[in-house]
MOPAC internal coordinates of N, CA, C and O (Angstrom, degrees):
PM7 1SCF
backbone

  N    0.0000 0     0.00 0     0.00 0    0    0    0
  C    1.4537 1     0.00 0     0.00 0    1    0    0
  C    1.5355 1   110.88 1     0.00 0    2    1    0
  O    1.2310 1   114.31 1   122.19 1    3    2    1
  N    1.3834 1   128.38 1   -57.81 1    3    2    1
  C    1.2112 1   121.59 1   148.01 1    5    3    2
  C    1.3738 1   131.61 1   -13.55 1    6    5    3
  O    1.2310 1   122.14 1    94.44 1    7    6    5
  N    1.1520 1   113.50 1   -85.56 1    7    6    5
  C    1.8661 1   115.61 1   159.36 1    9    7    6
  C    0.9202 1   108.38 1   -12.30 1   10    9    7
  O    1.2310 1   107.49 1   103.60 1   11   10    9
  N    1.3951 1   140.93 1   -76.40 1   11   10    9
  C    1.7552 1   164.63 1  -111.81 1   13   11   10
  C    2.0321 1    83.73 1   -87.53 1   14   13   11
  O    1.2310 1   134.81 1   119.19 1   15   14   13
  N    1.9054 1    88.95 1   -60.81 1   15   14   13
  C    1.8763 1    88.29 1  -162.37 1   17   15   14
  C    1.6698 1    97.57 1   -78.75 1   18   17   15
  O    1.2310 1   118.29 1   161.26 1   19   18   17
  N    1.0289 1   120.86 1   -18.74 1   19   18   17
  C    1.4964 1   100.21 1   164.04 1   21   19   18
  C    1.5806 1   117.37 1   -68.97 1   22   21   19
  O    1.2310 1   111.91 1   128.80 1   23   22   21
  N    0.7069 1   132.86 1   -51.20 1   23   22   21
  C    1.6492 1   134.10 1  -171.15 1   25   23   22
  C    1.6246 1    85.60 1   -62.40 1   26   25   23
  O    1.2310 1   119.62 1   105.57 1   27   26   25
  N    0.8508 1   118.33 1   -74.43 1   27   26   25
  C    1.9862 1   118.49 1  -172.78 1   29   27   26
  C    1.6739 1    95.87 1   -45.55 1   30   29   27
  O    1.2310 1   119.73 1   161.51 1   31   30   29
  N    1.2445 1   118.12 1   -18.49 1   31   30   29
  C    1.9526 1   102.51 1   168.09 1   33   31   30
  C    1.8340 1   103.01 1   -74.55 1   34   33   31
  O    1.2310 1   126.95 1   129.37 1   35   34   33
  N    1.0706 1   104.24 1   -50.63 1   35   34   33
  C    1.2610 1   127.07 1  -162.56 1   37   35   34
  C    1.7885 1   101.54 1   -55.96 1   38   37   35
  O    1.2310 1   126.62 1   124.65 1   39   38   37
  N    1.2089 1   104.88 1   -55.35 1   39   38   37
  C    1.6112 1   113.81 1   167.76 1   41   39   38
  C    1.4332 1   114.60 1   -58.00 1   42   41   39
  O    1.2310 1   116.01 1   127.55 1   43   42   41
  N    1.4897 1   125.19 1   -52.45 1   43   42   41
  C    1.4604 1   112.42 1  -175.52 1   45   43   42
  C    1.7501 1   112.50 1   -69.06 1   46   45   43
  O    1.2310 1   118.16 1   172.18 1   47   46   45
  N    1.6786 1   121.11 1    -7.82 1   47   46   45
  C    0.9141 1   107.81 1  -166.19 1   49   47   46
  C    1.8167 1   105.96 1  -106.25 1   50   49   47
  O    1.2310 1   128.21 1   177.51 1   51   50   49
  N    1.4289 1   101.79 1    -2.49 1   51   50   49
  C    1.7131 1   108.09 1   166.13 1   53   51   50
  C    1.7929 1    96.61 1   -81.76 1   54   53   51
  O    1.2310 1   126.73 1   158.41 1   55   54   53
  N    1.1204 1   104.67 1   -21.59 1   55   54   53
  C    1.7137 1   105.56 1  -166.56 1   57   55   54
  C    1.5709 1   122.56 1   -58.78 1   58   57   55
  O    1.2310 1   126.72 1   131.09 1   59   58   57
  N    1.5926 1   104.69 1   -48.91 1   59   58   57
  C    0.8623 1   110.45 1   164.38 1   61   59   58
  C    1.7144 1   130.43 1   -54.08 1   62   61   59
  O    1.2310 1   114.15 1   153.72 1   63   62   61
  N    1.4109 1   128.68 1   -26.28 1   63   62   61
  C    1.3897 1   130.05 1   169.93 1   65   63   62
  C    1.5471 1   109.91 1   -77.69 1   66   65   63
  O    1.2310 1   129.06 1   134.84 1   67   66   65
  N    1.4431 1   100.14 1   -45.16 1   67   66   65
  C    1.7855 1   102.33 1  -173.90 1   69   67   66
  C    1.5504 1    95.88 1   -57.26 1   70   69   67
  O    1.2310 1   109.91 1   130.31 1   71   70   69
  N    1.3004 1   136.54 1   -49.69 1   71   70   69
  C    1.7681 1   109.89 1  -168.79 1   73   71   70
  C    1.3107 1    99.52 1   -79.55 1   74   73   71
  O    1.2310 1   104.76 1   160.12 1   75   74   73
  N    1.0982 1   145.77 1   -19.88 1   75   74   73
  C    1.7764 1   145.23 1  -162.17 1   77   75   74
  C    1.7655 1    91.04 1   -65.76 1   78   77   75
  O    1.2310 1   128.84 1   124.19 1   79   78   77
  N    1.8754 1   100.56 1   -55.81 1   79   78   77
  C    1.5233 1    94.13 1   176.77 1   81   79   78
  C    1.5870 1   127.80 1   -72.69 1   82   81   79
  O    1.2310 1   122.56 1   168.78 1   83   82   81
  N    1.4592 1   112.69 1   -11.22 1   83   82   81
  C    1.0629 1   118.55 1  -175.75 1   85   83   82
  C    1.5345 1   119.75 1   -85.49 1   86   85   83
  O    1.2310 1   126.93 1   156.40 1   87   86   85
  N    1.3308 1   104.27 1   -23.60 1   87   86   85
  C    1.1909 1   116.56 1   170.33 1   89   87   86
  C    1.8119 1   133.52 1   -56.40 1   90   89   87
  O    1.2310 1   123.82 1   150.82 1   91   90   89
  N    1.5102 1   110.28 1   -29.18 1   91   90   89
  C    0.9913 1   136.61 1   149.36 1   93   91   90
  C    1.9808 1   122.28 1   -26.61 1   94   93   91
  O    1.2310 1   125.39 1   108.62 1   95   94   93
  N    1.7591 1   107.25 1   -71.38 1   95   94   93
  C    0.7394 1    99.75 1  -171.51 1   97   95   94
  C    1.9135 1   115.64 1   -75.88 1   98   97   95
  O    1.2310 1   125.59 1   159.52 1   99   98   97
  N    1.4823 1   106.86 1   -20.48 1   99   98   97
  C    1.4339 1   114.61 1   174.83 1  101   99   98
  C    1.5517 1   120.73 1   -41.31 1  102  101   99
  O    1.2310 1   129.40 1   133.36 1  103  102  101
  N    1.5621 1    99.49 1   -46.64 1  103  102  101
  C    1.6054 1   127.71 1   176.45 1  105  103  102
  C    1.1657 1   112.31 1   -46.51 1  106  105  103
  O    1.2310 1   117.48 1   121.34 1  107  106  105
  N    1.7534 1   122.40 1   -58.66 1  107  106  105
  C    1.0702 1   129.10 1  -177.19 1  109  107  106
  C    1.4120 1   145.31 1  -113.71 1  110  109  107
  O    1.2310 1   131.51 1  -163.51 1  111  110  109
  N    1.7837 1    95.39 1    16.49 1  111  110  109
  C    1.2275 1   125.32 1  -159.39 1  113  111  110
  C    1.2730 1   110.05 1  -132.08 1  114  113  111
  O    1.2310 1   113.80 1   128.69 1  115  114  113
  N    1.4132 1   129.34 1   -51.31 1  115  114  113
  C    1.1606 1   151.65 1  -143.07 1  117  115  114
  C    1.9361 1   117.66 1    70.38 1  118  117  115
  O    1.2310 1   123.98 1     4.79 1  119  118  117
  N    1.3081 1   109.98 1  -175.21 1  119  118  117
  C    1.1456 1   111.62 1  -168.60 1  121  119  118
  C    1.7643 1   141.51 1   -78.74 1  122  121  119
  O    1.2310 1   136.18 1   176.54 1  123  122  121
  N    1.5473 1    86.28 1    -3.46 1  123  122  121
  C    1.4274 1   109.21 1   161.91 1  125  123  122
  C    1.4148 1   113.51 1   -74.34 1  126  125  123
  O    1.2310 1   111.49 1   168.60 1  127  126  125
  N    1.0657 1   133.64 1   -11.40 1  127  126  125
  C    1.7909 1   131.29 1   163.05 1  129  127  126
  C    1.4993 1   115.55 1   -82.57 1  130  129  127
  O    1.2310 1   128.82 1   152.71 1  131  130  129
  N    1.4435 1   100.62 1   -27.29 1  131  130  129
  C    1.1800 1   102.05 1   173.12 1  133  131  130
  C    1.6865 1   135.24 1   -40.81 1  134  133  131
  O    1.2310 1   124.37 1   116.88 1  135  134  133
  N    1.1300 1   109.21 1   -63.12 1  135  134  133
  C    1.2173 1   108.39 1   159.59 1  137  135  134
  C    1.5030 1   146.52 1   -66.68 1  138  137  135
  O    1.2310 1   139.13 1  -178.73 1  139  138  137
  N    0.8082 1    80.52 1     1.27 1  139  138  137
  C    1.4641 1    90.77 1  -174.46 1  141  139  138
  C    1.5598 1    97.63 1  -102.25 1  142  141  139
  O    1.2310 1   116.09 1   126.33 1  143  142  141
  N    1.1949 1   125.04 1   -53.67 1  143  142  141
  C    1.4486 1   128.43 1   140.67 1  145  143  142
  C    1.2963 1   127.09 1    -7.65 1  146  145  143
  O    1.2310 1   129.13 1   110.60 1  147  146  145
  N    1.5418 1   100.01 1   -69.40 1  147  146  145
  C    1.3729 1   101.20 1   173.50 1  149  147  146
  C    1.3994 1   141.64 1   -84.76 1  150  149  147
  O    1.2310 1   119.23 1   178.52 1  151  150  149
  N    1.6549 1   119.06 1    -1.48 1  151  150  149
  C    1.4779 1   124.95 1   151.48 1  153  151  150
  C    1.2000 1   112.74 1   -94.00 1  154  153  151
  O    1.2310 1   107.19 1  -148.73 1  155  154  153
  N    1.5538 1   141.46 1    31.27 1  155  154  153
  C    1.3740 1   137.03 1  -162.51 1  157  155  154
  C    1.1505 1    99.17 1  -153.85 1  158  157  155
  O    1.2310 1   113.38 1    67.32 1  159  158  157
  N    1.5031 1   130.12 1  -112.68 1  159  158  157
  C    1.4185 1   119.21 1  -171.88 1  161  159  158
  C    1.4042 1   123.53 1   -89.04 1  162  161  159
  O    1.2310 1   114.88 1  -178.48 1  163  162  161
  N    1.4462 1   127.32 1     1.52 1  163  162  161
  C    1.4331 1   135.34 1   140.60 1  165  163  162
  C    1.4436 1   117.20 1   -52.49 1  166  165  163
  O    1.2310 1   109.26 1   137.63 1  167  166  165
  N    0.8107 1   137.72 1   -42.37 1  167  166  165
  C    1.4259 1   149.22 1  -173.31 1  169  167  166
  C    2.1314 1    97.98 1   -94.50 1  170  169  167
  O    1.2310 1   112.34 1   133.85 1  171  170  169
  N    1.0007 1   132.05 1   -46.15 1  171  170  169
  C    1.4777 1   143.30 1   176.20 1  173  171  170
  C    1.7907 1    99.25 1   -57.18 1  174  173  171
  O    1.2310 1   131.01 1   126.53 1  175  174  173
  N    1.4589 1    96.36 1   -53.47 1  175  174  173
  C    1.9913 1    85.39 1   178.72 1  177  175  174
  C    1.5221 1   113.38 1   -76.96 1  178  177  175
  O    1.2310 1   125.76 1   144.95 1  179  178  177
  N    1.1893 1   106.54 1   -35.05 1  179  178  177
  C    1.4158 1   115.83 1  -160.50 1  181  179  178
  C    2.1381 1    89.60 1   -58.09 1  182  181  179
  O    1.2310 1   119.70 1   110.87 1  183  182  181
  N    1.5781 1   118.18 1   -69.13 1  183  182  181
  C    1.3759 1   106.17 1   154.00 1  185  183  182
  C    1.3085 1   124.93 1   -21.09 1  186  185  183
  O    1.2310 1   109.16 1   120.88 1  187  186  185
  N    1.5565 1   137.90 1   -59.12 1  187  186  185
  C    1.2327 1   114.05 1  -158.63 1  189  187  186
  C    1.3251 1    93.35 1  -100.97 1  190  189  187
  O    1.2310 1   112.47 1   175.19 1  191  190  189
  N    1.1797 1   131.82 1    -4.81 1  191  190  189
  C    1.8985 1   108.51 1   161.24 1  193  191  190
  C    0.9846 1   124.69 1   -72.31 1  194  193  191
  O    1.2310 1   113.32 1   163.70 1  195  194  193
  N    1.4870 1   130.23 1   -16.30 1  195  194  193
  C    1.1613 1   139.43 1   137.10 1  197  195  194
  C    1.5257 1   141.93 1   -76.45 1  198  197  195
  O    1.2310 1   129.17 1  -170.60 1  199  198  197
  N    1.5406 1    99.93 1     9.40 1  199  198  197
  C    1.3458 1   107.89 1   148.75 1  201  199  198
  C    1.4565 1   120.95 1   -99.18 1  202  201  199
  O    1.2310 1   116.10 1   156.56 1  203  202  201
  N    1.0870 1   125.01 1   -23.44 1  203  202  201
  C    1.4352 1   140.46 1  -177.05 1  205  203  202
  C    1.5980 1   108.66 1   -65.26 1  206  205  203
  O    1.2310 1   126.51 1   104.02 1  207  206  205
  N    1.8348 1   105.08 1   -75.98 1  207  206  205
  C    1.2143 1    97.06 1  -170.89 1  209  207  206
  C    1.8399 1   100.26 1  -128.81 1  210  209  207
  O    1.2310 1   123.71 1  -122.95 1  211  210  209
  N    1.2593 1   110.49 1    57.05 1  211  210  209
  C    1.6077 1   118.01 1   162.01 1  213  211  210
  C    1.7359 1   114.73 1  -152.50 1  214  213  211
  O    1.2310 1   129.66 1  -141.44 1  215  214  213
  N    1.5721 1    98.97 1    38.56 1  215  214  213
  C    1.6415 1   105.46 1  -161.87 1  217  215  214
  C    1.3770 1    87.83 1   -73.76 1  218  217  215
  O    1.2310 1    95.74 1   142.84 1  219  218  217
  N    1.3886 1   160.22 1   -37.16 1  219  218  217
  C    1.0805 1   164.08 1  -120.73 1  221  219  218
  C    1.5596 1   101.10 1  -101.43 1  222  221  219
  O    1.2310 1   116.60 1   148.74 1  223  222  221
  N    1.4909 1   124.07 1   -31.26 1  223  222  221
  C    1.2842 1   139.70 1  -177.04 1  225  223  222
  C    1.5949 1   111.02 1   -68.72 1  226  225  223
  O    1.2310 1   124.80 1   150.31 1  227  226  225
  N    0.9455 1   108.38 1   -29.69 1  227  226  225
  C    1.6798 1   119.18 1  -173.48 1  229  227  226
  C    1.5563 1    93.44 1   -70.64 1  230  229  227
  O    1.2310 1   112.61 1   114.38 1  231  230  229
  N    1.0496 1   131.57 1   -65.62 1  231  230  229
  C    1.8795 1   125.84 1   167.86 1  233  231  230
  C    0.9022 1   114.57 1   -13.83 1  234  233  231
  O    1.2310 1   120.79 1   128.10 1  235  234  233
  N    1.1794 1   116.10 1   -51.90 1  235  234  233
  C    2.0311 1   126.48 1  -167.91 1  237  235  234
  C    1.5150 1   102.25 1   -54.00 1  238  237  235
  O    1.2310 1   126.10 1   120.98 1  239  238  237
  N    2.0124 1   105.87 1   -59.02 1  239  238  237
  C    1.1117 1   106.66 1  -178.13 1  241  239  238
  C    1.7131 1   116.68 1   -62.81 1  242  241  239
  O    1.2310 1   120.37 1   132.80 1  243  242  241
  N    0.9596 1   116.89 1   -47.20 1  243  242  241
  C    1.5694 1   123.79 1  -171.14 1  245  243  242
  C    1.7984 1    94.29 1   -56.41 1  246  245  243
  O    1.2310 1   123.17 1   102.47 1  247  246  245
  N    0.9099 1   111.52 1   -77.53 1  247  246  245
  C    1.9904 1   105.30 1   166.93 1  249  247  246
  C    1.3303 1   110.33 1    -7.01 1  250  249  247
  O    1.2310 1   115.64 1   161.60 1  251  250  249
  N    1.1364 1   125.88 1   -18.40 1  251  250  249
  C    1.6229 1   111.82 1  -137.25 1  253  251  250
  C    1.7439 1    81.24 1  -145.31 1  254  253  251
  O    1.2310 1   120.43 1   167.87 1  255  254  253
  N    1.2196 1   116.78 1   -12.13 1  255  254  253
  C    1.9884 1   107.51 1   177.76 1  257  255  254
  C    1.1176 1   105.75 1   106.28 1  258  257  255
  O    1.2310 1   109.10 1   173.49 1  259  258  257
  N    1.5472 1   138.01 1    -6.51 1  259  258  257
  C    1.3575 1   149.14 1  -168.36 1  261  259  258
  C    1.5489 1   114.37 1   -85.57 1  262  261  259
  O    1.2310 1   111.54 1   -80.63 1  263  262  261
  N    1.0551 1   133.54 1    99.37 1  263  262  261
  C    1.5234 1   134.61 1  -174.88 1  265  263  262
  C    1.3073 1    97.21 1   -91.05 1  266  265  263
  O    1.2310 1   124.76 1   -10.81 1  267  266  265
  N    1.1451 1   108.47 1   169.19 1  267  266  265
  C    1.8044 1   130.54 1  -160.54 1  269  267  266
  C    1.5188 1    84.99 1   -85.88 1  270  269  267
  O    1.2310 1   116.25 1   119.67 1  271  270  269
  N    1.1004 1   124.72 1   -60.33 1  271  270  269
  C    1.7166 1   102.55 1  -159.41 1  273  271  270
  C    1.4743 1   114.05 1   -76.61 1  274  273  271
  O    1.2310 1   120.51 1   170.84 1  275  274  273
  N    1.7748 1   116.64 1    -9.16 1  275  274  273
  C    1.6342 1   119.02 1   171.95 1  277  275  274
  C    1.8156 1    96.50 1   -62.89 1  278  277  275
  O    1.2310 1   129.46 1   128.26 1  279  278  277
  N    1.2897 1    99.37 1   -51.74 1  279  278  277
  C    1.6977 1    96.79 1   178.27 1  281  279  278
  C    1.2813 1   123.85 1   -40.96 1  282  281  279
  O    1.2310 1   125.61 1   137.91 1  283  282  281
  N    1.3842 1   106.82 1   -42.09 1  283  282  281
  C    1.6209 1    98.19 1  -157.77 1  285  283  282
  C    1.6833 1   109.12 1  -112.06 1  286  285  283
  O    1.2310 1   125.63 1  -162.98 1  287  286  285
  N    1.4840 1   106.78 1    17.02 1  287  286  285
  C    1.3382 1   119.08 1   173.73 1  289  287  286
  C    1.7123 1    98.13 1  -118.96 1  290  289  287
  O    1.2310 1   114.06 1   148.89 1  291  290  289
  N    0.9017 1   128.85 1   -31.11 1  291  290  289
  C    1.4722 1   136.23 1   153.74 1  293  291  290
  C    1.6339 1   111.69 1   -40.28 1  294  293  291
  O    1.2310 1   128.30 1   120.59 1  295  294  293
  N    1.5177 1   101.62 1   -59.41 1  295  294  293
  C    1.1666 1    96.47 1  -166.78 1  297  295  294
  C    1.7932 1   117.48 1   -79.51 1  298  297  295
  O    1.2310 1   128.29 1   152.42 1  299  298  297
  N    1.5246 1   101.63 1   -27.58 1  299  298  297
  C    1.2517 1   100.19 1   175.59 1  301  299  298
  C    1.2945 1   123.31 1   -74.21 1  302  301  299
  O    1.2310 1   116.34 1   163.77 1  303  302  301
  N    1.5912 1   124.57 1   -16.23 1  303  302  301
  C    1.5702 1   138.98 1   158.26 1  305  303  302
  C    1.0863 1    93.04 1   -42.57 1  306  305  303
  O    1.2310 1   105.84 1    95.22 1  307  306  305
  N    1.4030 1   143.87 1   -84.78 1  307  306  305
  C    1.4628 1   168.00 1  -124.78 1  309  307  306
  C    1.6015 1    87.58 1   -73.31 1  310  309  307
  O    1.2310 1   125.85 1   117.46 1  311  310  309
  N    1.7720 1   106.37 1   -62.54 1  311  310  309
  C    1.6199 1    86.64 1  -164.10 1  313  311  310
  C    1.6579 1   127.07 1   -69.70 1  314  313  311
  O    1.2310 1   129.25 1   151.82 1  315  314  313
  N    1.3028 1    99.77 1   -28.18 1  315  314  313
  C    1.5903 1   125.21 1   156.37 1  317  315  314
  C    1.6581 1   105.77 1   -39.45 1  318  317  315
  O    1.2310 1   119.55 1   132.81 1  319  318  317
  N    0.8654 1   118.46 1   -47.19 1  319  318  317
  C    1.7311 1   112.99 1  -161.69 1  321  319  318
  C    1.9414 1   104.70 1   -96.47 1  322  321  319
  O    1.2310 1   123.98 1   164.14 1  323  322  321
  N    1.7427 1   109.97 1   -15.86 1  323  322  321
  C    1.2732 1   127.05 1   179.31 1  325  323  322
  C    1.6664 1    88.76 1   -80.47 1  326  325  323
  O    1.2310 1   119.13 1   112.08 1  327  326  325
  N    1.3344 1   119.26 1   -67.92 1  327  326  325
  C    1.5461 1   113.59 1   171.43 1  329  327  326
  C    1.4371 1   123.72 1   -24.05 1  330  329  327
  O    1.2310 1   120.58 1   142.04 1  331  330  329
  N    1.2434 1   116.50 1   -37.96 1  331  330  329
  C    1.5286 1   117.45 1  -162.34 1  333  331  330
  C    1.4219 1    96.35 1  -104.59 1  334  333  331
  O    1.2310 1   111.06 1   123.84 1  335  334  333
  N    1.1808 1   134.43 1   -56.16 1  335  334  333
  C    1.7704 1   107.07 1   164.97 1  337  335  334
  C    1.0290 1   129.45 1   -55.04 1  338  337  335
  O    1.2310 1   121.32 1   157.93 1  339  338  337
  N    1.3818 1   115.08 1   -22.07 1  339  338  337
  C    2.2474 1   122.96 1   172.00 1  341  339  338
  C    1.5467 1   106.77 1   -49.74 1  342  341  339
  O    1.2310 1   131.31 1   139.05 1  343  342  341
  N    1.7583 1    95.78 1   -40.95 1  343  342  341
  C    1.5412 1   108.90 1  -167.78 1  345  343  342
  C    1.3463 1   107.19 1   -72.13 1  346  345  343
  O    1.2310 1   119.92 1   127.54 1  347  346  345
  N    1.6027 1   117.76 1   -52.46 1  347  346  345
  C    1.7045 1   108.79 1  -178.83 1  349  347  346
  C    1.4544 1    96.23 1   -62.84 1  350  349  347
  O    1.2310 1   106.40 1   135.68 1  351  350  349
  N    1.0014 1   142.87 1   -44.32 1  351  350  349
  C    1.3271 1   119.38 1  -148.79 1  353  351  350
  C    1.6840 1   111.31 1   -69.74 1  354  353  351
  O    1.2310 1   124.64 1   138.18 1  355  354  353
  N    1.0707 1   108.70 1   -41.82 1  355  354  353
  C    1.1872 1   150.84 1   179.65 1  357  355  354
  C    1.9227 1    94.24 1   -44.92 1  358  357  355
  O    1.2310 1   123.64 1   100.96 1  359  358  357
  N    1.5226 1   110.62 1   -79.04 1  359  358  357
  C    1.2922 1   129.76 1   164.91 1  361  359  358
  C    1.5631 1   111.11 1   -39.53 1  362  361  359
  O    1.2310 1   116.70 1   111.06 1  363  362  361
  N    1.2073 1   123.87 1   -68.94 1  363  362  361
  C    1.5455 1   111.93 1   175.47 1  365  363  362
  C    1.5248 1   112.08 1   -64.04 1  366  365  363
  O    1.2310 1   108.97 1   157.66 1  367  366  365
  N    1.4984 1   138.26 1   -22.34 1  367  366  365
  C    1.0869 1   124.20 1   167.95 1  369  367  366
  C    1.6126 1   113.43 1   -48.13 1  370  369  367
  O    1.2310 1   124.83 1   135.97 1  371  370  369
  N    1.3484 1   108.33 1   -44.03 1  371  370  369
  C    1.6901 1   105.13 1  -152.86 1  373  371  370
  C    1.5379 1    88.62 1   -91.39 1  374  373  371
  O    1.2310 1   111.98 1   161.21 1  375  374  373
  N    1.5140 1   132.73 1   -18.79 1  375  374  373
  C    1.6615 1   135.59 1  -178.01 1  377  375  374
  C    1.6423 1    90.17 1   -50.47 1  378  377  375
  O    1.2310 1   121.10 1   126.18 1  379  378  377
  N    1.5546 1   115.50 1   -53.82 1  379  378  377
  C    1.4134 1   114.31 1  -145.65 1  381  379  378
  C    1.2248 1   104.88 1   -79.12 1  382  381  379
  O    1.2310 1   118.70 1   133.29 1  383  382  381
  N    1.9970 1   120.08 1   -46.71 1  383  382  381
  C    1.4104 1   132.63 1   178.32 1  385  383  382
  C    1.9140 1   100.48 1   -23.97 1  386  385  383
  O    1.2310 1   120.10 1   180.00 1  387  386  385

């Protein structure tokens, strides 16, 4: 159970960059870029800004039994499965409009 809420730290804290960048294409695109955005290079920076300047964070996890690639296949499950409820919700919003 531990594990579980660490990786779900680890995910909400790539989360915050992946929509900052994702937000971008919404602006000037609409919301069909969005996703695609956001399992691809939203999720690609959000990783390397946290390889750059949060390398120190990966310790915490490894302390704790957490290897770098449980993280970042963890986390990309997570955003994958955040994608697909964004999408229904998203989808029944505009069903009902």
């Amino acid at each position: 159970m531990r594990k579980l809420a660490n990786i779900f730290e680890f995910f909400k804290s790539t989360l915050a960059i992946n929509l900052t960048v994702c937000a971008i294409p919404v602006f000037l695109a609409g919301y069909d870029y969005f996703f695609i955005y956001f399992l691809s290079l939203g999720f690609l920076l959000s990783i390397g800004y946290k390889e750059l300047y949060r390398k120190n964070e990966y310790l915490f996890y490894s302390n704790n039994g957490i290897s770098k690639i449980q993280l970042l296949v963890s986390s990309y499950i997570l955003t994958f499965f955040s994608t697909i409820v964004l999408g229904l919700i998203l989808f029944l919003i505009k069903q009902l409009s």
